[in-house]
C-alpha positions, 0 to 999 in steps of 0.5 A: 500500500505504501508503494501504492501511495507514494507512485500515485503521489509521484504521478500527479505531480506531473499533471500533464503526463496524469492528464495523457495517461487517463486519456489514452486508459479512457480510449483503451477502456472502449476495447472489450479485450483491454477492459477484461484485461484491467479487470483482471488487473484490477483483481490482482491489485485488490488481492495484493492490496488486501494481503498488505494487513491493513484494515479494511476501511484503512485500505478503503481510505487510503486507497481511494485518496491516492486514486483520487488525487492522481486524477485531479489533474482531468479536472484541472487541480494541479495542486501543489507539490508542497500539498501532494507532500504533505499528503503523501506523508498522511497517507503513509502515516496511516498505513502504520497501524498496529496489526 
């Protein structure tokens, strides 16, 4: 989950490059073999995700921030890299829990 975080972190602080990636995953998705691909993908990441131990409403959290924040560029938010920072950091801390 930590590498999780700290990718998608790294990722939007390029929002030029987020902003071509998600096009180019949205013209993809429309192919039938590619959508059953990033389903199987997705699977896979959910499985190693969870095996991680956190806690399931922790990784829920954690997870849906860093995919949130890696697509705010799409919308036109490019925050800045000392917010994404900081963030990164949060997310991270939450990550260490006691199991």
């Amino acid at each position: 989950m930590r590498a999780y975080v700290r990718v998608s972190i790294e990722g939007a602080l390029d929002p030029a490059a987020s902003r071509d990636a998600l096009v180019v995953i949205a013209h993809l998705s429309t192919v039938d073999a590619v959508t059953e691909l990033a389903r199987a993908d997705a699977q896979r990441w959910q499985e190693d995700l969870r095996a991680d131990g956190l806690p399931e409403d922790v990784l829920s959290l954690v997870l849906a921030a860093a995919d949130g924040v890696s697509a705010q560029p799409v919308w036109g938010m490019e925050p800045a890299p000392e917010e994404l920072t900081r963030l990164r950091e949060h997310l991270l801390a939450l990550t260490h829990v006691d199991r």
